[in-house]
C-alpha positions as CSV (number, residue, x, y, z in Angstrom):
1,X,16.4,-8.8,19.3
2,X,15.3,-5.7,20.7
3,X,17.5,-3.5,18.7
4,X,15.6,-5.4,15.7
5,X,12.4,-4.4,16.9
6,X,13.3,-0.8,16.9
7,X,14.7,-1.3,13.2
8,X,10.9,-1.6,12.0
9,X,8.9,0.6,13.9
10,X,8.1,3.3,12.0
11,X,4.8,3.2,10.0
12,X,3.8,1.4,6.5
13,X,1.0,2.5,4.4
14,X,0.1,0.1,1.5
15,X,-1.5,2.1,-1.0
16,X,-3.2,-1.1,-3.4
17,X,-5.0,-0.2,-6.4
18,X,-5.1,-1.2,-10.5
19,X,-7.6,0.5,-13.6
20,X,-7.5,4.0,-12.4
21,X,-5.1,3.8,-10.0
22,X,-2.6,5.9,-11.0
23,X,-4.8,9.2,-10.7
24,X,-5.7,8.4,-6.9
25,X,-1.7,7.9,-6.3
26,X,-0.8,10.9,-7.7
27,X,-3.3,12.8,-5.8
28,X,-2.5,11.0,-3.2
29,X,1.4,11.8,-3.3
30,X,0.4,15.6,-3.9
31,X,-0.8,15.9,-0.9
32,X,1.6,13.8,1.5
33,X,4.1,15.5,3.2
34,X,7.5,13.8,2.3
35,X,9.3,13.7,6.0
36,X,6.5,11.8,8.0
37,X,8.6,9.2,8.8
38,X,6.4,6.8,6.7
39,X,7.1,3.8,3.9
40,X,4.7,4.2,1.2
41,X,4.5,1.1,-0.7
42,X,2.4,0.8,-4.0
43,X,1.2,-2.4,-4.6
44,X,-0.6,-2.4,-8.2
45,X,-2.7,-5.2,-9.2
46,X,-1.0,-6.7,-12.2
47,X,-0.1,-9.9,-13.3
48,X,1.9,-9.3,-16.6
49,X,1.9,-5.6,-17.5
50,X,5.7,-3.9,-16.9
51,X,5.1,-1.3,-14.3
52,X,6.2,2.4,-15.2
53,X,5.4,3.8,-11.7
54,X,9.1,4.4,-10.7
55,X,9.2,6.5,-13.5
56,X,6.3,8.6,-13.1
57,X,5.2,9.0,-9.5
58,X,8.3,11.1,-8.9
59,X,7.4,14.0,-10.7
60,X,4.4,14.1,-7.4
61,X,6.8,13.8,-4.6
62,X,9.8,14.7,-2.7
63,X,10.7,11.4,-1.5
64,X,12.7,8.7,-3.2
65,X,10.8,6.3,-5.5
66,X,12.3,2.9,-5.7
67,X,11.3,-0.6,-8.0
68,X,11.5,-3.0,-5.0
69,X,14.1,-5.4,-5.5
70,X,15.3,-8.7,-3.5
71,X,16.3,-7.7,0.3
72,X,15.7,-3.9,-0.6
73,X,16.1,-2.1,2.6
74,X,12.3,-0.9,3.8
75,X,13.3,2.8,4.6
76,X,10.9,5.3,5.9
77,X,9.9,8.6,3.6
78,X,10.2,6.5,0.8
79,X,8.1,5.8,-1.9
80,X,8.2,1.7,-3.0
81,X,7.2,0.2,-6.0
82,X,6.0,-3.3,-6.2
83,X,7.5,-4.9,-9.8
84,X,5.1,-6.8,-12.4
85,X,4.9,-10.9,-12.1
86,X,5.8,-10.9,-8.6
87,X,4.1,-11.0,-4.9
88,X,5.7,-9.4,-2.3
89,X,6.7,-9.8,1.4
90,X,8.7,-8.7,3.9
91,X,10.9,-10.0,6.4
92,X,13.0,-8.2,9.0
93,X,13.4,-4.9,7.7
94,X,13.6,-6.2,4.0
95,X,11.3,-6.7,1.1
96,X,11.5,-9.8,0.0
97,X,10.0,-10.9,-4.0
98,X,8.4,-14.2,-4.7
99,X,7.0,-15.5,-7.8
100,X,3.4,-14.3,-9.2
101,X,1.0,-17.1,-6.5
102,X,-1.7,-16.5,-8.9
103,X,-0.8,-16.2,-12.3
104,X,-4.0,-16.7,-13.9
105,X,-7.4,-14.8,-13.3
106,X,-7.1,-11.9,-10.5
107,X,-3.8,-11.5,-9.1
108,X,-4.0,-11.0,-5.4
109,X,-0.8,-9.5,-5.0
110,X,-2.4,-6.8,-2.5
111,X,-4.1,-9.4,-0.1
112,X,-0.5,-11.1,-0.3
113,X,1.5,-8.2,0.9
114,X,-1.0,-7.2,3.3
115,X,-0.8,-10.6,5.3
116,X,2.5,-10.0,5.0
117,X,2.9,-7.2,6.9
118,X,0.6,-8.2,9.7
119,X,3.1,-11.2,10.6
120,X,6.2,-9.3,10.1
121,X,5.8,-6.0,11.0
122,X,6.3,-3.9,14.1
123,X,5.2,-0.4,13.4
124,X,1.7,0.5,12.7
125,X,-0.2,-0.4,9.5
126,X,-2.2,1.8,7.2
127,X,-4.2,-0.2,4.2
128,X,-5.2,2.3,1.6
129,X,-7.4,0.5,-1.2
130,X,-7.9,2.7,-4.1
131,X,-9.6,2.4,-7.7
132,X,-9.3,-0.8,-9.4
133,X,-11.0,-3.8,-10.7
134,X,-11.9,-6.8,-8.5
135,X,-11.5,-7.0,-4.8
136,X,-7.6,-7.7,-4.4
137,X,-7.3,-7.0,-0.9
138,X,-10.4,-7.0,0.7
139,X,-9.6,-10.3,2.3
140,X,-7.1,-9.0,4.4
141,X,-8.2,-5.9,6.1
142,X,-9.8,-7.3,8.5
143,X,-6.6,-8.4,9.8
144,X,-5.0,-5.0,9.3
145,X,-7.7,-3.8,12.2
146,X,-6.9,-7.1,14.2
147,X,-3.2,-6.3,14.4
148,X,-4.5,-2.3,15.2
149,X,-4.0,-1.0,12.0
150,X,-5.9,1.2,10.2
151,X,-7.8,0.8,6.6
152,X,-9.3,3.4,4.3
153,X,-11.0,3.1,1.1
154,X,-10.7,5.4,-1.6
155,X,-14.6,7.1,-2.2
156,X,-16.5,5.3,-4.8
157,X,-17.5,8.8,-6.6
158,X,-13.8,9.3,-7.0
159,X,-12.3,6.3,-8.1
160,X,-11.8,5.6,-11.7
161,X,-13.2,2.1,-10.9
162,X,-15.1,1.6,-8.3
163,X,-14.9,-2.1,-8.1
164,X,-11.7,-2.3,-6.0
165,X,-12.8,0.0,-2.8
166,X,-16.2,-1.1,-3.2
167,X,-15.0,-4.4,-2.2
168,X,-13.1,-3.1,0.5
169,X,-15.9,-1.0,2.3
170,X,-18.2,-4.4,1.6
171,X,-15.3,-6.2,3.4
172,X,-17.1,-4.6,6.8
173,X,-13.4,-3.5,8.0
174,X,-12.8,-0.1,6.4
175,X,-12.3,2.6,9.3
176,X,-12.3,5.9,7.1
177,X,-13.7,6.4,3.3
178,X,-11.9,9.7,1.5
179,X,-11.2,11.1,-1.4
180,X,-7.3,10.9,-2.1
181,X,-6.4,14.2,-1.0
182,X,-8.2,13.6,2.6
183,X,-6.4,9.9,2.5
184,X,-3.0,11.9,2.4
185,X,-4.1,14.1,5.1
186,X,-5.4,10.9,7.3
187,X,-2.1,9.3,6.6
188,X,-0.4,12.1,7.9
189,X,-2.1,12.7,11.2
190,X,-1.8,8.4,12.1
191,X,1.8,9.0,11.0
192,X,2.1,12.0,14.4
193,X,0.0,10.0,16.4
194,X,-2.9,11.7,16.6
């Protein structure tokens, strides 16, 4: 069991976001070194809409950008993409796909992953809720900080949408609030331990 342990200590940042989104994760990715020993998983709020991320977020990183599929291998210094219609979990060192839990009104496929990853994950946590509409999310930072983690909302004067982080910081359990460019940087200096 121990040499399981060991298998999934490394660092996950969940980047969640949805209208507006995509500028914060490219300025995001600009700006985050690409050997931190890190998974960066994007979890984008939608329900329906066929996700192009895997496509485009390359062209703003070194590291590998992958469509999460069933029992994917979570890998650090890679860059996962959560698919449309789905929620996502993990298990082991795996991501594991479940059908949409809410397929009408808001998804909450952010606040799904994020509970996620506080009961199955061994390495530290990093919630990173950027522009979008509603509050997906929110609801499970404050176990993010229970389990030690760390949370960081994306600054309301430089989200596309302020609706998303502004949830978050109102969630009382958002530890730093930064533009994306000073979210990479904070990623990067949790990810060395300092």
């Amino acid at each position: 069991m121990n040499a399981k342990s060991t298998e999934t200590d490394f660092p996950i940042v969940c980047v969640g976001g949805s209208a507006g989104g995509l500028d914060a994760y490219t300025r995001l990715l600009r700006h985050l070194p690409s050997d931190m020993g890190v998974a960066v998983v994007f979890v984008n709020h939608l329900r329906t809409v066929t996700t192009y991320l895997h496509e485009i977020l390359p062209k703003y990183t070194a590291m590998p950008v992958e469509l999460i599929t069933e029992r994917l291998l979570i890998q650090p210094d890679h860059v996962f993409i959560i698919p449309e219609k789905r929620d996502l979990h993990i298990l082991g060192d795996e991501f594991r796909l479940k059908p949409i839990s809410k397929p009408r009104g808001w998804p909450d496929v952010i606040t799904v992953f994020l509970r996620s990853l506080t009961e199955h994950w061994n390495g530290k946590l990093i919630a990173v809720i950027v522009s979008g509409y509603d509050g997906d999310g929110s609801a499970a930072l404050c176990g993010i900080k229970d389990v030690g983690g760390t949370t960081i909302a994306q600054t309301l004067d430089t989200s596309v949408q302020p609706d998303m982080p502004g949830s978050a910081m109102a969630s009382g359990c958002i530890d730093f609030v930064l533009p994306p460019e000073e979210i990479a940087l904070k990623i990067a200096s949790i990810a060395h331990g300092e």
